[in-house]
N, C-alpha and C positions, 0 to 999 in steps of 0.2 A: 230360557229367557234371552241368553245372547244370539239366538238364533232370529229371533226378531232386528236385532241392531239395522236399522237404515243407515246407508250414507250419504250426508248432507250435500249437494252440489254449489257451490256459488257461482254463477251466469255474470259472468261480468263484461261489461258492454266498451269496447273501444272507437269512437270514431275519425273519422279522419276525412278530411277534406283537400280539397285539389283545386287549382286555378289554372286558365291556360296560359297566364303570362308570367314571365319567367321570374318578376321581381315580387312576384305575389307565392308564387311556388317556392321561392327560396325562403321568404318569412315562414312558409307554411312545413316546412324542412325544418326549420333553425326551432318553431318553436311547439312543432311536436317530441325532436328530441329535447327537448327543457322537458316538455310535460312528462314524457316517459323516465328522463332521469328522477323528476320530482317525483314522481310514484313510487321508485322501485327505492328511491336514495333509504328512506327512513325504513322499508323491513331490513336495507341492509347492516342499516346502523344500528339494528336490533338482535342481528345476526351476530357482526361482529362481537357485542358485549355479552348475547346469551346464545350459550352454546347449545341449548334445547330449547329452541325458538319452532326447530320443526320434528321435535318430538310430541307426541297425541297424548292424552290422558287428560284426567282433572289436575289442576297447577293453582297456587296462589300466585297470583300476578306480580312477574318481577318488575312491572312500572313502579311507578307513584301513589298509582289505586292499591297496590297491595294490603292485603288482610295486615294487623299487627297481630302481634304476639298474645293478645286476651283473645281476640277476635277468631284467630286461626282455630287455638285451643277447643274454643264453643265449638267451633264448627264442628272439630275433629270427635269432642267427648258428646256432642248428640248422635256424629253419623254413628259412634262407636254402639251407642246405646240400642240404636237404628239394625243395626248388621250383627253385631257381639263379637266380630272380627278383633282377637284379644291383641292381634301384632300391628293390629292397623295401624297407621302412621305417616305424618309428611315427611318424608325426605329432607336431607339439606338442600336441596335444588328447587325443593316448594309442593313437589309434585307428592298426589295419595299415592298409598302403596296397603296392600291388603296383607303382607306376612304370610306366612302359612296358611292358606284358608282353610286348612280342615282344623285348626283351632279357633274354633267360635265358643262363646256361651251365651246361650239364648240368642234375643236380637228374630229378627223377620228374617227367612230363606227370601222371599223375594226380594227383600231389600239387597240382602248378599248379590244375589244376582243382578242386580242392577247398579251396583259400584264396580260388579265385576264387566257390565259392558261397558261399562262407563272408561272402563280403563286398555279398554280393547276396540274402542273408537277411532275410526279411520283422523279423527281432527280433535283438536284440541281445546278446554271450556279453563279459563284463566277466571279465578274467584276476585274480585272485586270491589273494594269496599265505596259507598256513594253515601256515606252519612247525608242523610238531612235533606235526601232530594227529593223534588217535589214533581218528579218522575218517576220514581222506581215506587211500586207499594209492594213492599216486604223484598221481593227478589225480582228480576224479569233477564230472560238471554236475550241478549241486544245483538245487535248485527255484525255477521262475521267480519273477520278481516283475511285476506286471502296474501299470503305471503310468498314468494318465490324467488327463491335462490338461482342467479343465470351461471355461475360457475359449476354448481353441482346437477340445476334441476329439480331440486328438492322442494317441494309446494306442501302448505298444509292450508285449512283455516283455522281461526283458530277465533271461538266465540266467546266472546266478556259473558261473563255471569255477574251483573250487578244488583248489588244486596244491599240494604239500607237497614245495617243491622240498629240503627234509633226505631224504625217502624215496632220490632219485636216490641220493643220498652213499655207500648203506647196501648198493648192489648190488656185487655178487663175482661175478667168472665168468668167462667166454672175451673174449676182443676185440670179435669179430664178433657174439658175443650184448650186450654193453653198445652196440653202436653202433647196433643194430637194437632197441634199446629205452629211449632216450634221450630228454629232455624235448620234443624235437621232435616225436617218434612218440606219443608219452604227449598233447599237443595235440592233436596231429591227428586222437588217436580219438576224441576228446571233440568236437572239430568233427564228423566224422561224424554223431555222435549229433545233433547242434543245428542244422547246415545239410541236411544230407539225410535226418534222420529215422533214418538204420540202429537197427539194434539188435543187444545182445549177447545171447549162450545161456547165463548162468551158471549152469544147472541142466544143462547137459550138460558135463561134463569131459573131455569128449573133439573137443567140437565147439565152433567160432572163433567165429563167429557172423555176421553180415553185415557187420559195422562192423569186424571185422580183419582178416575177408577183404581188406576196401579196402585198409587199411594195407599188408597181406601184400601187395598190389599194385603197392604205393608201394615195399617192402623189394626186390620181386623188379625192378624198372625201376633200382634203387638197387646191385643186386648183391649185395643183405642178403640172408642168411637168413632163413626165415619161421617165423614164430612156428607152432609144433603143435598150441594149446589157447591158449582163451582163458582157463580157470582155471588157479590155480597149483598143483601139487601140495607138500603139507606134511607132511616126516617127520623122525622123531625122530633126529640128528646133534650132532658136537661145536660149539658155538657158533664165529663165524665169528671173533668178538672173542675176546680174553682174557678167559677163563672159563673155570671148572669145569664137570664135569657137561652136562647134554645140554640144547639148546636144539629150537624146532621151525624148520627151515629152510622156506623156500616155494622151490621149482623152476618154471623155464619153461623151454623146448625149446625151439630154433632150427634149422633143420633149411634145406640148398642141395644141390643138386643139381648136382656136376660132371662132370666129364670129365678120367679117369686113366689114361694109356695107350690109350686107346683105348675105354675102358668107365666109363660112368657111374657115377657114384659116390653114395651121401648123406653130407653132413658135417653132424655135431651138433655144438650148440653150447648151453652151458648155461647158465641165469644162476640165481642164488640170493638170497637174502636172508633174515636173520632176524625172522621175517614176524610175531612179537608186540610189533618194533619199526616196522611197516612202517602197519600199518592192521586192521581188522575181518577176522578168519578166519569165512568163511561153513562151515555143516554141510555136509556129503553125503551122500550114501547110502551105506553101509559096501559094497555089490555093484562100486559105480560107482571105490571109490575105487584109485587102481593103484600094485600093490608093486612096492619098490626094492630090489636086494641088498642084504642084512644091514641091514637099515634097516624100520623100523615107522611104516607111514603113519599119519596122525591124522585130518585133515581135506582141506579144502580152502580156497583166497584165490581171491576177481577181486579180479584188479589196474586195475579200470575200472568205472564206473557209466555 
């Protein structure tokens, strides 16, 4: 699994401008050095107070966004449940740490492997916390920050993982679809993205994309249902809360495969939410988008970045 890891590039663009007269060249001296002080000032004063600033791994963010203490915990007793890594654990410095790996019980092998590239990533993913925002649905990796140290040389990036652990609160549905879509799974696709590169399809609503497939991976070694689509479909229903009148619901599909008397079987399992509570409703193409009995679709949601 770790042999797939990709290494992230960040392309960062400087430019710079020149005049031929001499008191325009001197403005343009005086206030490129401002701009490059301003750049480099705040990783240094990041540096300064965190001494593994340019160390790589998954980290609870030592900003202001940092996970607290209930929040961490989830994190930590889903990925556990996820992996069955029995040493697993954050550090006092914030960062995962897997213990012993050959002490698991139970838990998905791929998932194991995918905390283990996770943690052997050239760049570093800082967890988050964005209660209540009306940007983030469920989790999204937001855009790196490229930091560099001029005394040593030492560069990393280092990508926010931002999680809007209120979105969890807000999900209604089967058993087996809240388990199989849970703050654990919500991580873990977002590592996808940041240790292995995967990517999602959200212009096809009918198709996963390479990054849930993994998940779907991790659900079916788990005994989870797997997800159907990676977008969500949104149609017009009675709101979930106490209310009047019609809200727009977001649906996902969970879908296993058993064995019932003797003949295979599929079992669905649905989860919903009211998705103008939830995050950003992306467009779709009105061809693409799929009707529901007595019900009027609108659009569509990804529940992931």
């Amino acid at each position: 699994m770790t042999d797939y890891a990709r290494s992230i590039a960040v392309i960062r663009r400087v430019q710079q401008r020149f005049s031929t007269r001499a008191c325009q060249w001197r403005i343009c001296v005086t206030a490129a050095a401002f701009s490059t002080l301003c750049a480099f000032f705040p990783a240094l004063l990041v540096t300064a107070g965190d001494p593994f600033r340019y160390s790589s791994g998954l980290r609870n963010s030592p900003g202001e966004r940092r996970l607290n203490t209930k929040q961490l915990d989830a994190v930590l007793a889903s990925l556990r449940d996820k992996a069955g890594f029995l040493e697993m654990c954050f550090d006092e410095d914030g960062f995962l740490t897997l213990g012993d790996q050959a002490k698991f019980s139970g838990g998905s092998a791929t998932a194991r492997a995918l905390l283990d590239a996770a943690l052997k990533m050239p760049h570093a993913v800082d967890l988050e916390s964005h209660a209540y925002s009306s940007l983030v649905a469920f989790a999204r990796l937001a855009t790196p920050v490229a930091y560099q140290q001029f005394s040593s040389g030492k560069k990393i990036d280092v990508f926010p993982l931002e999680i809007d652990f209120s979105d969890m609160s807000k999900l209604r549905g089967d058993k087996q679809a809240l388990m199989a879509f849970d703050i654990g799974f919500v991580i873990l696709h977002e590592i996808g993205h940041a240790a292995l590169g995967l990517r999602d399809t959200p212009g096809d609503l009918q198709g996963l994309g390479e990054c849930e497939e993994l998940i779907n991976r991790i659900r079916r070694e788990l005994n989870l249902p797997e997800r159907q689509t990676y977008v969500a479909r949104i149609y017009s229903a009675p709101a979930l809360t106490p209310a009047h009148g019609l809200t727009r619901l977001a649906e996902l599909v969970f879908a296993r495969a058993v064995e019932k008397q003797g003949r295979m079987q599929i079992e669905k399992f649905n989860l919903r939410w009211e998705a103008s509570k939830v995050g950003p409703i992306m467009n779709a193409p009105a061809q693409s988008i799929i009707k529901a009995r007595n019900t009027k679709p609108i659009t569509a949601m990804a529940t992931g970045q």
